[in-house]
C-alpha positions as CSV (number, residue, x, y, z in Angstrom):
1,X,65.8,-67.3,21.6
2,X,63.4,-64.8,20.8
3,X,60.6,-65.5,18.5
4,X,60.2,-63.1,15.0
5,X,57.6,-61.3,16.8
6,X,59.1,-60.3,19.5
7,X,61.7,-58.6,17.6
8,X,61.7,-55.6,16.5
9,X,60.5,-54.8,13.0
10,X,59.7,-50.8,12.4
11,X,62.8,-48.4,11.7
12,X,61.5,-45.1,12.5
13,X,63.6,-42.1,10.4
14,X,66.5,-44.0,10.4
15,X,69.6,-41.2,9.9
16,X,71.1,-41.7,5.9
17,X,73.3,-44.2,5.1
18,X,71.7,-46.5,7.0
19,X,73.2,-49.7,8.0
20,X,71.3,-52.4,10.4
21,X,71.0,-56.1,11.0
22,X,68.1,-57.4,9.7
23,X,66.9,-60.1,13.0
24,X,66.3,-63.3,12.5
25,X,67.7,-63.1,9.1
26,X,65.7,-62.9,6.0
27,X,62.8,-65.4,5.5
28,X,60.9,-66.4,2.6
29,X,57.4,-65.4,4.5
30,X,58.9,-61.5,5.1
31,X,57.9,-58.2,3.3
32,X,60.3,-55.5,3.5
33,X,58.3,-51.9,2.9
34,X,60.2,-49.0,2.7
35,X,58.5,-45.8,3.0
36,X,60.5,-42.3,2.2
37,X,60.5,-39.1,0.3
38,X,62.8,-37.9,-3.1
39,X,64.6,-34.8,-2.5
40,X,64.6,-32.4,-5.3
41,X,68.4,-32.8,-5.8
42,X,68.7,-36.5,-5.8
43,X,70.9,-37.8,-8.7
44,X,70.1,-41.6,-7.4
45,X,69.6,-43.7,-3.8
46,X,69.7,-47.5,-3.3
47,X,68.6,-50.1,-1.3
48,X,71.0,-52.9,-1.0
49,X,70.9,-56.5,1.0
50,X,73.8,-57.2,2.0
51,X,75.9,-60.0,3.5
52,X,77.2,-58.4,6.7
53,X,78.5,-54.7,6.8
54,X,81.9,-55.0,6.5
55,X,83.7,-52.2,5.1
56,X,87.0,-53.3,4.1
57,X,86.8,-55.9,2.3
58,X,83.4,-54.7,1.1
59,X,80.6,-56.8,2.3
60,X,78.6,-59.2,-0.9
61,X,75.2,-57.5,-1.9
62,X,72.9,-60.1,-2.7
63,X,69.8,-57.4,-4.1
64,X,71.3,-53.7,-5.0
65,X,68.3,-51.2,-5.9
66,X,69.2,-48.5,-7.1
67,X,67.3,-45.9,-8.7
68,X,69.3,-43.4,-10.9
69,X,67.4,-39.6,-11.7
70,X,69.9,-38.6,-14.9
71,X,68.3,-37.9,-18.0
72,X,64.8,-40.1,-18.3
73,X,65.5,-42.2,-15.0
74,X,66.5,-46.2,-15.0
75,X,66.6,-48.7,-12.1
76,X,69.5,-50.7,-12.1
77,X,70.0,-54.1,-9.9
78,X,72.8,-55.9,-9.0
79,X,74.8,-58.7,-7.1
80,X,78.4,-57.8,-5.8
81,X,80.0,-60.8,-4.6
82,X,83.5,-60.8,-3.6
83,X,83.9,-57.2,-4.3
84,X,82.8,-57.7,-7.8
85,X,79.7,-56.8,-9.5
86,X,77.7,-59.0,-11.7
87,X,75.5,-58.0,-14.8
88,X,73.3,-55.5,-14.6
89,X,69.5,-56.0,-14.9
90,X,68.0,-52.8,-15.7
91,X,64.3,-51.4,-15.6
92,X,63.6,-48.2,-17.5
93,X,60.1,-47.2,-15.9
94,X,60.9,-45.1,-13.1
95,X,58.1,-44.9,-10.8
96,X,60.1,-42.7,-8.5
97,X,59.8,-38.6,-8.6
98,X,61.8,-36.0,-7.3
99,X,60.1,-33.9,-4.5
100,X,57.8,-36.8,-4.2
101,X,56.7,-39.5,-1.5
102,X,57.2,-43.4,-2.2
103,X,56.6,-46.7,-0.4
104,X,58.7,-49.7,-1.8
105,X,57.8,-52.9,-0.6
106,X,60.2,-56.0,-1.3
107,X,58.1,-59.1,-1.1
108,X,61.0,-62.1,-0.5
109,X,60.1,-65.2,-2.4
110,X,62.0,-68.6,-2.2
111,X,63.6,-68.0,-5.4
112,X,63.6,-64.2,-6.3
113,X,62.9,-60.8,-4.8
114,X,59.6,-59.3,-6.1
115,X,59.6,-55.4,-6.1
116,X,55.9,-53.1,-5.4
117,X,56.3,-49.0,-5.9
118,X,53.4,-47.3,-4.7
119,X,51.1,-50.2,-5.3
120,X,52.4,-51.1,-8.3
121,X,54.5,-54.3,-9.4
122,X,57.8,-53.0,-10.4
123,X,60.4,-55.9,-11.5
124,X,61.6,-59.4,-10.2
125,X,64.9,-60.3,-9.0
126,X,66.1,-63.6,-9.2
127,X,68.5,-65.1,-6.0
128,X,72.1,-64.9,-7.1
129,X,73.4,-65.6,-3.2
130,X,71.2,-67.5,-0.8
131,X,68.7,-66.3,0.8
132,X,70.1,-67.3,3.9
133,X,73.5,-65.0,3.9
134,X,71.2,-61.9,4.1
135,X,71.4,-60.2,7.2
136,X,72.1,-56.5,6.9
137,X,70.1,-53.9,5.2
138,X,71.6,-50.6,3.9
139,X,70.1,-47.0,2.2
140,X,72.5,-45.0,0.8
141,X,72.4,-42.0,-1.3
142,X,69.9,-38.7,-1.6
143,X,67.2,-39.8,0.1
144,X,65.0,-39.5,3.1
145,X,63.1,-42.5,4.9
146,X,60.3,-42.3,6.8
147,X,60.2,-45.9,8.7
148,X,61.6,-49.0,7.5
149,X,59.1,-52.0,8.1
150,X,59.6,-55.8,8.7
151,X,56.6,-58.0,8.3
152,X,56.5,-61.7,8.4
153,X,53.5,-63.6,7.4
154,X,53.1,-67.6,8.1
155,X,49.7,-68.2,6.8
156,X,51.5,-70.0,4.0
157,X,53.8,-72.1,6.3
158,X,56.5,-73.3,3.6
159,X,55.1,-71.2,0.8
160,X,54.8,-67.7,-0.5
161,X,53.9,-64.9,1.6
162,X,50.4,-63.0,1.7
163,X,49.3,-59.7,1.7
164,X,45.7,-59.8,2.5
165,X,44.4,-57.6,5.4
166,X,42.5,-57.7,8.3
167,X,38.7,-59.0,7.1
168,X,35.6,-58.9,8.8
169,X,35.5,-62.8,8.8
170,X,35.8,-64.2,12.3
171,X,39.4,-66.2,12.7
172,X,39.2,-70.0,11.5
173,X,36.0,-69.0,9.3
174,X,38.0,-69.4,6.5
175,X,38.0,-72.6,4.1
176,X,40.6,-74.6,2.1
177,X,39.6,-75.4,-1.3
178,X,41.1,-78.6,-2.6
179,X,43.5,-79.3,0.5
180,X,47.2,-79.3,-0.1
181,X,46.6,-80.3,-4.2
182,X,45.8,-77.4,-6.6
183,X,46.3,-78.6,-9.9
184,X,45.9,-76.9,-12.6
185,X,43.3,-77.1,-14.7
186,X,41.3,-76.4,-10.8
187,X,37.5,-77.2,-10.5
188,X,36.4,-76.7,-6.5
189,X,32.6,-76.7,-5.2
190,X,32.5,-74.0,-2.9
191,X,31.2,-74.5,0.5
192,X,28.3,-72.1,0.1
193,X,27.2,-70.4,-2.3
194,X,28.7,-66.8,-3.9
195,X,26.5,-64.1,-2.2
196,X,26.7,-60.5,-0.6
197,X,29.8,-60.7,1.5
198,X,31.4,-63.6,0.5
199,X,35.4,-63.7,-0.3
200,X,36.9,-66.2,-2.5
201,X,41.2,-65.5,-2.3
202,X,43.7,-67.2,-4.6
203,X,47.4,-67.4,-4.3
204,X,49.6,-68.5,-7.0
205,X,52.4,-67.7,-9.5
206,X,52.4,-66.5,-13.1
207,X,54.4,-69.3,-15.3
208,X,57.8,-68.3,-16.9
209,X,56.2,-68.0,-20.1
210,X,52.8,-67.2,-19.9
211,X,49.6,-66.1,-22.4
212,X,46.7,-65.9,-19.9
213,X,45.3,-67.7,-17.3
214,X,40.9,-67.8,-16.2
215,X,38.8,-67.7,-13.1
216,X,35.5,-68.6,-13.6
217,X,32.6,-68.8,-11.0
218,X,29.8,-70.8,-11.9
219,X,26.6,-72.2,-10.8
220,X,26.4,-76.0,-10.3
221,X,23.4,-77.0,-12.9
222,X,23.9,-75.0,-15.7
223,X,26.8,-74.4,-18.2
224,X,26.6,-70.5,-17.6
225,X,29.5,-68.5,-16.2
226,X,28.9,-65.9,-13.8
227,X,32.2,-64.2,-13.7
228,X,35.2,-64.8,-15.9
229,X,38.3,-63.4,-15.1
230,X,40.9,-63.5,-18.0
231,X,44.9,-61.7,-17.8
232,X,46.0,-62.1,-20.9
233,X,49.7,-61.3,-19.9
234,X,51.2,-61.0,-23.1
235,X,48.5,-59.1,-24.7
236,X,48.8,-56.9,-21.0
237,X,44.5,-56.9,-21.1
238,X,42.7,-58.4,-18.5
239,X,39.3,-59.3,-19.9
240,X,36.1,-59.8,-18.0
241,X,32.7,-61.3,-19.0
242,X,30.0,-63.3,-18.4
243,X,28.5,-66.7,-20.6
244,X,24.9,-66.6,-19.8
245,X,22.4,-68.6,-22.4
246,X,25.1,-70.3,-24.2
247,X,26.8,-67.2,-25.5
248,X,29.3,-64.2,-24.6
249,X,27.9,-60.9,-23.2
250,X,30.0,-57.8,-24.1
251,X,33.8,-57.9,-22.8
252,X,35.0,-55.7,-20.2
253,X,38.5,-54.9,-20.2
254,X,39.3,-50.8,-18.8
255,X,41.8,-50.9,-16.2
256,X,44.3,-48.3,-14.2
257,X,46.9,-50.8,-14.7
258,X,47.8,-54.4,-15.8
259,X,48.5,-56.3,-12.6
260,X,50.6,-59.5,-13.8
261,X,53.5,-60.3,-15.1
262,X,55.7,-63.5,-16.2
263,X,57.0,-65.6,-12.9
264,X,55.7,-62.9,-10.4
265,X,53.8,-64.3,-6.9
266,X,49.7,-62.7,-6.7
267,X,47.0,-62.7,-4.5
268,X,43.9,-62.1,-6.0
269,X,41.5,-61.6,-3.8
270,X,37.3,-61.9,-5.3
271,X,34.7,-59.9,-2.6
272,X,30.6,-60.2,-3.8
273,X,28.8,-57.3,-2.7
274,X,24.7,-56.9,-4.0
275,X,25.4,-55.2,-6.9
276,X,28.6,-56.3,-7.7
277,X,32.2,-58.3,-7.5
278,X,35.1,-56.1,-6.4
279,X,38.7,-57.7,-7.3
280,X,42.3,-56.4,-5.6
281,X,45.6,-57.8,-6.8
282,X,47.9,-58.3,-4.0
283,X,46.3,-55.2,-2.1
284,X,45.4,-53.2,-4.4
285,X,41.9,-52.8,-5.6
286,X,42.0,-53.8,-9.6
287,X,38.3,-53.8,-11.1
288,X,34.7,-54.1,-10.1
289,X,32.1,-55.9,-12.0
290,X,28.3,-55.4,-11.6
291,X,26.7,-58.8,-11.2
292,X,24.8,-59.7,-14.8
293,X,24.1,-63.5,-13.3
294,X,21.8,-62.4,-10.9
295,X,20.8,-65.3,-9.3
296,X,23.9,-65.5,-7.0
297,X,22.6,-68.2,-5.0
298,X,23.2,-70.9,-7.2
299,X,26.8,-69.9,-7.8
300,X,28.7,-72.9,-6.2
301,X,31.7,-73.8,-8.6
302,X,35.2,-72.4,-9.1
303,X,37.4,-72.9,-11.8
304,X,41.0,-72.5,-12.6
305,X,43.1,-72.6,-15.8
306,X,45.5,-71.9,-18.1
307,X,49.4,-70.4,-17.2
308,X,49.6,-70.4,-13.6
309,X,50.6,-72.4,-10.4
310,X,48.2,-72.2,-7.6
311,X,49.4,-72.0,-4.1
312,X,46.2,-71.7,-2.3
313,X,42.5,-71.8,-2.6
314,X,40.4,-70.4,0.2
315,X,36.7,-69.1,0.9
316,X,35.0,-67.1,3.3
């Protein structure tokens, strides 16, 4: 039997509809990217996996995308089972444009399907049919696709899956903070200290019902806090500051766009550079904040807290 990656996983301009057996199946450590252009007279497309491709009687769609054009735009999604359609779960913000370019990429989690456009976090979709049934994957409508991608990821063997790209770190340089237990509230001494090209990355989910979660780095002999991270989910502000001589310096909190949302999987990746820390949000570059605890060689402790369930801890 043939192993994942030796199958093939890139659909080059596949001819619309599309229909084709997803190999292997679908796993929980697979992204799905879908890259493709709007034509100017689309009325809607969708992106549906499916159980099988049968025809007559129509084959169950576990996940229907479908992106609708009319009036201001919506996204409805879907489950037909047994030729019937469930209730409709429908997102208003359309990042799609006519005459315009996209890249969709479905990250498969073990209990839900979480949706990217263009680098942005789009919606969640909870399982309705088992992961486990999926094995087709059809594009229908006005629409033109560029390549369809597969991409499995086992650095989180029984987990979720990452997105974190190639690194200048030689392989195995990496470290596991905490071993298999990260319980939250998290407190970790890092194995050296936080200086110019150090990576700290952090995998977890956003709880069901979340206000905010921190990440703090800290040194190890004083109470100051070099860096603190704060989403505030609800309030959609993501704060950043520094507690240096027992008080609070001036908050940061300008950003593109809020990164988190309730019950969706991250990666949040921390890079120190001289002048500053630079922070990407499951691959895409969030904030950068100039260093105002200078003396980054006494920065050994990590902390974690508040509405979130780590996955993994690691340092580089």
């Amino acid at each position: 039997m043939m192993s994942l990656d030796e199958m093939q996983k890139t659909v080059s301009n596949p001819v619309i509809p599309y229909t084709g057996t997803i190999l292997g199946g679908l796993l929980p450590l697979e992204l799905v990217v879908v890259r493709g252009f709007v034509p100017e007279d689309s009325d809607r497309f969708q992106v549906d996996f499916q159980c099988g491709n049968s025809a007559e009687p129509r084959a169950d769609v576990a996940f229907h995308f479908n992106p609708r054009f009319k009036k201001s735009g919506c996204i409805v999604c879907n489950t037909l089972q047994q030729e019937r359609w469930g209730w409709e779960e429908i997102t208003y913000e359309m990042p799609f444009e006519k005459g315009k370019s996209f890249e969709i990429l479905f990250m498969v989690l073990l209990d839900k399907f979480q949706v990217a456009v263009n680098g942005k976090h789009l919606l969640l979709y909870k399982h309705r049919i088992d992961l486990g049934k999926i094995d087709t994957l059809g594009i229908y409508g006005k629409v033109q696709v560029q390549m369809i991608e597969f991409i499995s990821n086992n650095s989180l063997q029984g987990s979720q899956p990452s997105l974190l790209k190639a690194t200048n770190g030689k392989a195995g340089d990496e470290k596991v903070l905490g071993g298999s237990q990260f319980v939250v509230p998290y407190v970790a001494r890092l194995n050296s200290a936080v200086e110019p090209g150090r990576t700290i990355v952090i995998k977890g989910e956003v709880n069901e019902n979340p206000n905010s979660f921190s990440i703090n780095l800290k040194p190890s002999d004083t109470s100051d806090i070099a860096l603190h991270l704060n989403p505030r989910i609800k309030a959609k502000v993501f704060v950043r500051n520094s507690y240096l001589h027992d008080s609070w310096g001036e908050e940061e909190r300008s950003i593109n766009h809020f990164p988190f949302c309730p019950g969706m999987y991250f990666e949040l990746i921390i890079f120190c550079d001289a002048l500053q820390y630079k922070v990407a949000v499951n691959g895409v570059h969030t904030l950068a904040y100039k260093h105002r605890f200078k003396q980054l060689d006494k920065i050994h402790i990590l902390e974690i807290c508040g509405d979130v369930r780590l996955l993994d801890v690691r340092s580089w």
